[in-house]
C-alpha positions in Angstrom: -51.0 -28.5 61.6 -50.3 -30.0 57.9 -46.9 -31.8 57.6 -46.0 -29.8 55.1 -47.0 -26.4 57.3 -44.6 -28.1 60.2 -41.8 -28.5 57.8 -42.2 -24.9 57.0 -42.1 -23.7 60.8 -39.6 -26.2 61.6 -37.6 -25.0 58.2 -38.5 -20.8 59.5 -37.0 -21.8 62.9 -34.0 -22.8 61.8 -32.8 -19.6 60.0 -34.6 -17.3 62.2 -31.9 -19.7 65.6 -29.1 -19.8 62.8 -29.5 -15.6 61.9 -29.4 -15.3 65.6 -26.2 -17.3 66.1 -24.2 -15.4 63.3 -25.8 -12.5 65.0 -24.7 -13.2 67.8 -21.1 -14.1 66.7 -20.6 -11.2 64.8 -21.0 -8.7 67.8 -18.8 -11.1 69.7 -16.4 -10.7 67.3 -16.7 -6.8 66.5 -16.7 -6.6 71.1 -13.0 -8.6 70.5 -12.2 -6.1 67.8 -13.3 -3.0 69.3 -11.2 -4.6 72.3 -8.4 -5.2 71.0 -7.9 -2.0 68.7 -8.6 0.1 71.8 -5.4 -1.8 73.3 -3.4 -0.3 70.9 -5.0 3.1 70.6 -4.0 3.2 74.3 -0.4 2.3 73.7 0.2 4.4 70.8 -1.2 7.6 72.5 1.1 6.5 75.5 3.8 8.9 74.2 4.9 10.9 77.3 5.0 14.8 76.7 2.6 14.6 73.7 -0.6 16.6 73.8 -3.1 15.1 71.0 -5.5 16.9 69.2 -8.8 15.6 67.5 -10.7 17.5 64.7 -13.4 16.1 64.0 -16.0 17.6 61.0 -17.6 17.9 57.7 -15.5 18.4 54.2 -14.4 21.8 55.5 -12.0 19.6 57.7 -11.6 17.0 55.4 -10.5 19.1 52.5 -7.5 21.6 52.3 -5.2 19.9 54.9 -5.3 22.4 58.3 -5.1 19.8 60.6 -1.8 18.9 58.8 -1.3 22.6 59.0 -1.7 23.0 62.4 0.6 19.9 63.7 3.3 22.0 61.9 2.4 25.4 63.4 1.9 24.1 66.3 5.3 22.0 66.6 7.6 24.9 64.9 10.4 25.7 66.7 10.2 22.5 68.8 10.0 22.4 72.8 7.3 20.8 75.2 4.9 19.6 74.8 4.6 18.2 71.6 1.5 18.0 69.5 -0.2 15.5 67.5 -3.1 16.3 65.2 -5.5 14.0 64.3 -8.5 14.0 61.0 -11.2 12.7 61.1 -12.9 15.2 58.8 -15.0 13.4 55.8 -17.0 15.1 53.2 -20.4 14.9 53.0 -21.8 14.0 56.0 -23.9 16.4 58.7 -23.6 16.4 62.7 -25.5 13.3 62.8 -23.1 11.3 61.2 -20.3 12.8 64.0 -22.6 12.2 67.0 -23.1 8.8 66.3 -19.3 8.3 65.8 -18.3 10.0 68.9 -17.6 7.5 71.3 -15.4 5.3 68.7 -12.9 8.6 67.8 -12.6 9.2 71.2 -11.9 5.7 72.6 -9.9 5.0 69.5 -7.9 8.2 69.5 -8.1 9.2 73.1 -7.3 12.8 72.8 -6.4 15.6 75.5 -8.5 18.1 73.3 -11.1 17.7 70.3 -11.9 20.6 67.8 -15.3 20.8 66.7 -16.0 22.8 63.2 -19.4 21.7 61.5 -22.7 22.9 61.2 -25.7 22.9 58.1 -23.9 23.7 55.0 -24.5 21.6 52.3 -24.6 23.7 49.1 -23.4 21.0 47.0 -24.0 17.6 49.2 -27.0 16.4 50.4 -27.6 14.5 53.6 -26.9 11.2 53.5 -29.7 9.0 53.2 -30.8 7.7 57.3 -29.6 3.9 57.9 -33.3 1.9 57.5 -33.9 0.0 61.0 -32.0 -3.0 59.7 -29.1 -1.5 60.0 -28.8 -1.3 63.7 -28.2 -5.3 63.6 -24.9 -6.7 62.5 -26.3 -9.1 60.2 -28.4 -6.5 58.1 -25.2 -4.3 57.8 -22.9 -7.5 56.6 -26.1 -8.8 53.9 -26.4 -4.6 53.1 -22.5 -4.0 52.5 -22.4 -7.3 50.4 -25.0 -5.8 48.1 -23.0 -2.3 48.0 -19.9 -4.1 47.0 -21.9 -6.5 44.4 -23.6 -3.2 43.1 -19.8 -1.2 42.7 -18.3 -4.4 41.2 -21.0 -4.9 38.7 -21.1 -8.9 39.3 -24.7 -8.7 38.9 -25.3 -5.9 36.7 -26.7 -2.7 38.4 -29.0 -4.5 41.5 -32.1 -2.6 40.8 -32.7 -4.2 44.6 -30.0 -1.8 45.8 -31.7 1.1 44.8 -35.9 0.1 45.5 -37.4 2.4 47.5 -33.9 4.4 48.6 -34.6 6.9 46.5 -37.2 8.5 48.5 -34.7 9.3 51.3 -33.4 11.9 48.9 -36.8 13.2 47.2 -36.8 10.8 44.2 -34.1 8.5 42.5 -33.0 11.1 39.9 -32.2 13.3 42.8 -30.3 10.5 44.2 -28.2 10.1 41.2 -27.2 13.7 40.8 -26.0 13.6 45.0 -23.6 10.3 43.9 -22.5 12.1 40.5 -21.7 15.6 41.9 -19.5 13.5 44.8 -17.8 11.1 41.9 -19.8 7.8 42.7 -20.1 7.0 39.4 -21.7 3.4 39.8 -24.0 4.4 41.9 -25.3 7.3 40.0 -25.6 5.2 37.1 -27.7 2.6 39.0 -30.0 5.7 40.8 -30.6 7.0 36.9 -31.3 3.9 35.1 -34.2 3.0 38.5 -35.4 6.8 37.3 -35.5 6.1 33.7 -37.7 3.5 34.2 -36.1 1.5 31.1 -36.3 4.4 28.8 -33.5 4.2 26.0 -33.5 7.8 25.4 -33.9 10.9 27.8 -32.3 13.3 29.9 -32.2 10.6 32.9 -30.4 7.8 29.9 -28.1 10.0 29.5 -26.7 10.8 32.4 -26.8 7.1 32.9 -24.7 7.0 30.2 -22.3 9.6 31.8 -22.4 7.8 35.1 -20.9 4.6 33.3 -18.5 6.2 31.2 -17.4 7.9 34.9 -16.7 4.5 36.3 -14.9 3.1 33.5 -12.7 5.8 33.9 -13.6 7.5 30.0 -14.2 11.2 30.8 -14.0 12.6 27.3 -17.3 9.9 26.5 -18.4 11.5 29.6 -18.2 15.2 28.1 -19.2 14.5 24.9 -22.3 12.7 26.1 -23.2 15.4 28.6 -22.8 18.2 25.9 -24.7 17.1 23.4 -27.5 16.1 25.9 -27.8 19.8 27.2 -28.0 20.6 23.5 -30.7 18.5 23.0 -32.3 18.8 26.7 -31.9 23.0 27.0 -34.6 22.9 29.7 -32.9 20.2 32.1 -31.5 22.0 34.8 -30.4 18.7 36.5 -28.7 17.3 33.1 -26.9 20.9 32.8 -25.4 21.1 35.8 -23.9 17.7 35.9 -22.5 18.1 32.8 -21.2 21.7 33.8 -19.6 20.0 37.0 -17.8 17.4 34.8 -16.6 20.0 32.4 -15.1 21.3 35.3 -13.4 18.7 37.4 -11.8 17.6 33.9 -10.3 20.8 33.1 -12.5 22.2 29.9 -12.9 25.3 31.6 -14.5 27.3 28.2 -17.3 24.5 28.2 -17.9 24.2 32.1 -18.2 28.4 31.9 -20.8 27.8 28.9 -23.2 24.8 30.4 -23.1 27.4 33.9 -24.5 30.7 32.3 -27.1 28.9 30.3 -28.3 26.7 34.0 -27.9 30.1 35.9 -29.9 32.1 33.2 -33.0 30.0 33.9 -35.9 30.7 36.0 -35.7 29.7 39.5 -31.5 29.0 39.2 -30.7 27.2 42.2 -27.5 28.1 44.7 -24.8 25.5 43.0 -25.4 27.7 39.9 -25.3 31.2 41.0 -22.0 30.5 43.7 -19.8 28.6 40.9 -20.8 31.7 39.1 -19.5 33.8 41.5 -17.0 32.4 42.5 -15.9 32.4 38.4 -16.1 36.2 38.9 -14.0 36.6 41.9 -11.1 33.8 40.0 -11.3 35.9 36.9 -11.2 39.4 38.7 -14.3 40.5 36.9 -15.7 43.6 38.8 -18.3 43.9 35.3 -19.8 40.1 36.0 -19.8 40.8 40.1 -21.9 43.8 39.4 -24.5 41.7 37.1 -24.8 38.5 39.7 -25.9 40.9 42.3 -29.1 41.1 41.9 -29.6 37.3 41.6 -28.4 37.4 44.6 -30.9 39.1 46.6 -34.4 37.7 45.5 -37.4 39.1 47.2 -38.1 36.6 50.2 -35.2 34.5 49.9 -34.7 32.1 52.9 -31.1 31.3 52.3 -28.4 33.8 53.9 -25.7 32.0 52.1 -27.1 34.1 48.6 -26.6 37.7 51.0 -23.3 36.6 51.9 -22.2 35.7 48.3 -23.8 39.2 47.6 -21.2 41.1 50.2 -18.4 39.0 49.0 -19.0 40.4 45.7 -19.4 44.2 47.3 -16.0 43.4 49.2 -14.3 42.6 45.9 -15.7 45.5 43.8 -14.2 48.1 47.1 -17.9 48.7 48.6 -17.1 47.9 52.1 -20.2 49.7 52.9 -22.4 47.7 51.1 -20.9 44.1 52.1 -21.4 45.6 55.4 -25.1 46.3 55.0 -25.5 42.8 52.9 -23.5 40.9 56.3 -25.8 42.2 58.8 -28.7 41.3 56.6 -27.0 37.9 56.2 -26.7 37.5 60.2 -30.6 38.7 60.8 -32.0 36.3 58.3 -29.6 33.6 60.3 -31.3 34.6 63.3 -34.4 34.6 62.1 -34.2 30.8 60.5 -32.5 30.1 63.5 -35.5 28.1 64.9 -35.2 25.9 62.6 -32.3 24.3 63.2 -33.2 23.8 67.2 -32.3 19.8 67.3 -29.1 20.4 65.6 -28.0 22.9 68.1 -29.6 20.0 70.8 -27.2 17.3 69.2 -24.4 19.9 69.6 -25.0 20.4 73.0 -25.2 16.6 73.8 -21.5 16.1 71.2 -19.8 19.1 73.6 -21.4 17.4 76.7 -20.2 14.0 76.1 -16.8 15.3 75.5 -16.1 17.4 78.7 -17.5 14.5 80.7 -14.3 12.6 79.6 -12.3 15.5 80.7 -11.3 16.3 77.3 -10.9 19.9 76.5 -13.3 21.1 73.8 -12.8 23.9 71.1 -15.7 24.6 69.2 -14.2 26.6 66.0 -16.6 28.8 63.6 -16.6 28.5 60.0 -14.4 31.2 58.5 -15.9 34.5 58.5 -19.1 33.4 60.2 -19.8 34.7 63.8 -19.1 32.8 66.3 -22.5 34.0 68.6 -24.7 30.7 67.2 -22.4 28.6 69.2 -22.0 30.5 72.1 -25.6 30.4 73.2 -25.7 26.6 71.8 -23.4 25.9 74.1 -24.1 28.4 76.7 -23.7 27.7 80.5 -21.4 24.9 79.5 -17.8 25.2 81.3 -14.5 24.4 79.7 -15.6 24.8 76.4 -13.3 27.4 74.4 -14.5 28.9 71.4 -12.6 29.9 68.1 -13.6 32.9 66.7 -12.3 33.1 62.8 -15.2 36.2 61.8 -12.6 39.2 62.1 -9.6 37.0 61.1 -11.4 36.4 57.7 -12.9 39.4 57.0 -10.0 41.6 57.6 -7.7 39.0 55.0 -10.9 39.4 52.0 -10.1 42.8 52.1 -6.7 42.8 51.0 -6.9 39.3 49.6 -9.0 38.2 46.9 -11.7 35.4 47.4 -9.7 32.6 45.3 -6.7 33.0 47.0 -7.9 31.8 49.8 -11.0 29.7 49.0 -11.5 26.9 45.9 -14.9 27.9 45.7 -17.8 29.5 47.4 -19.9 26.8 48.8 -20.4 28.6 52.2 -21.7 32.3 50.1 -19.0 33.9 52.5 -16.5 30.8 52.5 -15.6 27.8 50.8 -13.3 25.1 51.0 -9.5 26.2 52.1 -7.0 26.7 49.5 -3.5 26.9 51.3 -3.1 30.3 51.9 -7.0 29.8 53.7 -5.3 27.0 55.5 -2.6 28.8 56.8 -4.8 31.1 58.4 -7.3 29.6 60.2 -4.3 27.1 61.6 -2.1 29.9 62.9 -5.3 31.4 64.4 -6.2 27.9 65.8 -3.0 27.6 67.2 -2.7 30.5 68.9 -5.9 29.7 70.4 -4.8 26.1 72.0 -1.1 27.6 72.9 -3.3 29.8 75.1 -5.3 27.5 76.3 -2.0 25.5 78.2 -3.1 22.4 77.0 -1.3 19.3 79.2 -0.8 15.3 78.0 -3.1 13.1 79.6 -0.9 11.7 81.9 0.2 15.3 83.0 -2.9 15.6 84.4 
């Protein structure tokens, strides 16, 4: 061998021994950590007489507060035991993301009883893109979280690095961008449209660059006025329309939002996000006329998504028909069925999840989506003992007849549900209360 090929080895071998040292060191460290922090965890749940309760799930949990809501139900009045309600909802993620955090909420929050409320609804969120095979070292996630923070601080302008290739995870880069706009990620939707754009100065994809960066900056009327006059000069760009009808909205120019939706949900092909914000505009503005037009965009020969017949008897519901939302339920429920296939290893990775957490002797309440039937996680879970299951079907169904859709829900993301408002809140967390009153739920060291 060369001496200048030897100085190469010699010069390879020495990061690949020094990677493995830091490595090494920083599991050492996070074992320490982990260590340590489950130290604590055990001394702060070390409260005699307190029975704590985990919920764990997707933005349903995470948004609306009725974990809050049921600490308070279930502690009013006072006497023993006393409970303690723990979130760990987040937005935007699917069961994968809670099975592979499992074990750390458990250890770290070491509770006498978990509730469990997720399953495949993503109307507005996609799934977040799957960690690349780097990511199971500790080295790859330091050198990839550097680059995130880099990337959101704009030290080195956008990183095109950050973005090459990620893209694909999410069917293309511009689909990408759209995901981190519609969730308020500004930088990185900016940095997911400019890789689309290719460089281009002008565009559809420019534009909502443009937005994206006028987002970050914290300049929401550039924002607007950027997005409107794109989807004036862009008619055609479903993608462009939407994003700018979402910013419309979250800033409070209602009149334009209501505008850039018709004209998205009036073309061919108009996806979910368009026709349930429309909807759900109906049922806030008690229009029985508009409910009656949306139907049949609702019910589109062959449709594969039940979420579109549930929106449908909503809609029936609201204009009196309780014969119809009956018919357009049960239609709802057979085309579940049906799909149902589909979804196998999801209801496999519940299984494992409700497995795992009866093993630790850790009571288990696997709660239903409001106004969903709670069947699909009775035979997911079926032959499993100790697992109690919260029915909210009847208890939601029976309030949307007297009550109207937007009092309970801010919006419609579920067809049948949406995210809680607080009267929706108050609901579900009496319900769920009841449920773990009867369930005689003892502290840990009770037991």
């Amino acid at each position: 061998m060369s001496p200048g090929r030897q100085k190469a080895a010699a010069a390879l071998l020495g990061l690949a021994a020094a990677a493995l040292l830091l490595e090494l060191g920083l599991r050492l460290t996070g074992a320490v950590g982990s260590a340590i922090g489950r130290t604590k965890a055990a001394s702060a749940a070390a409260r005699p007489g307190e029975v704590r309760i985990l919920c764990l799930g997707d933005s349903m949990t995470a948004i609306g507060g009725y974990p809050a809501a049921l600490e308070a139900e279930l502690n009013r009045g006072g006497g023993v035991p006393r409970y303690s309600v723990i979130d760990r909802g987040q937005a935007s993620i699917g069961l994968e993301y809670i099975a592979e955090h499992l074990d750390e909420n458990l250890e770290r929050d070491r509770p006498d009883a978990v509730v469990l409320m997720i399953g495949r609804m993503e109307a507005f969120y996609r799934r977040p893109p799957q960690r690349r095979w780097w990511w199971r070292f500790r080295l790859g996630r330091l050198i990839a979280t550097t680059a995130e923070l880099l990337a959101q601080t704009r030290s080195f302008g956008d990183l095109p690095a950050l973005v090459e290739g990620r893209g694909e995870e999410w069917g293309g880069d511009a689909d990408a961008g759209e995901h981190y706009f519609l969730v308020g990620d500004y930088p990185k939707a900016a940095a997911f449209f400019r890789h689309a754009a290719g460089g281009a100065k002008e565009g559809a994809l420019s534009r909502l660059e443009a937005a994206s960066r006028a987002m970050a900056r914290g300049d929401a009327p550039a924002a607007r006025e950027t997005l409107r006059l794109a989807a004036d000069d862009h008619p055609g760009d479903r993608r462009l329309l939407k994003c700018a009808y979402w910013i419309h909205n979250v800033t409070g120019d209602e009149a334009e939002a209501e505008r850039l939706l018709k004209r998205s949900a009036a073309m061919p092909g108009a996806d979910w996000s368009d026709l349930s914000a429309l909807s759900y505009l109906h049922l806030r503005r008690g229009s029985r006329g508009g409910a009656r037009e949306l139907q049949p965009l609702l019910r589109p020969a062959g449709t594969v998504d039940d979420r579109l017949l549930r929106a449908h008897a909503v809609l029936s519901l609201f204009r009196g028909d309780e014969a119809e939302a009956r018919v357009y339920f049960a239609k709802a429920d057979a085309l579940e069925a049906a799909n149902a296939a589909a979804a196998a290893g999801d209801r496999s990775e519940y299984r494992r999840m409700a497995e795992r957490i009866l093993s630790r002797k850790i009571a288990l309440f696997s709660m239903q989506y409001p106004a969903r039937r709670v069947a699909p996680l009775k035979a997911s879970l079926a032959g499993l003992e100790g697992v109690r299951f919260v029915d909210n079907e009847a208890v939601f169904k029976d309030a949307l007849k007297k009550t109207p859709f937007a009092e309970l829900f801010l919006d419609q993301y579920g067809g049948d549900f949406g995210h809680l408002k607080p009267k929706g809140v108050s609901l579900l967390a009496g319900h769920l209360a009841a449920e773990i009153r009867a369930a005689g739920l003892r502290p840990r060291e009770a037991r």
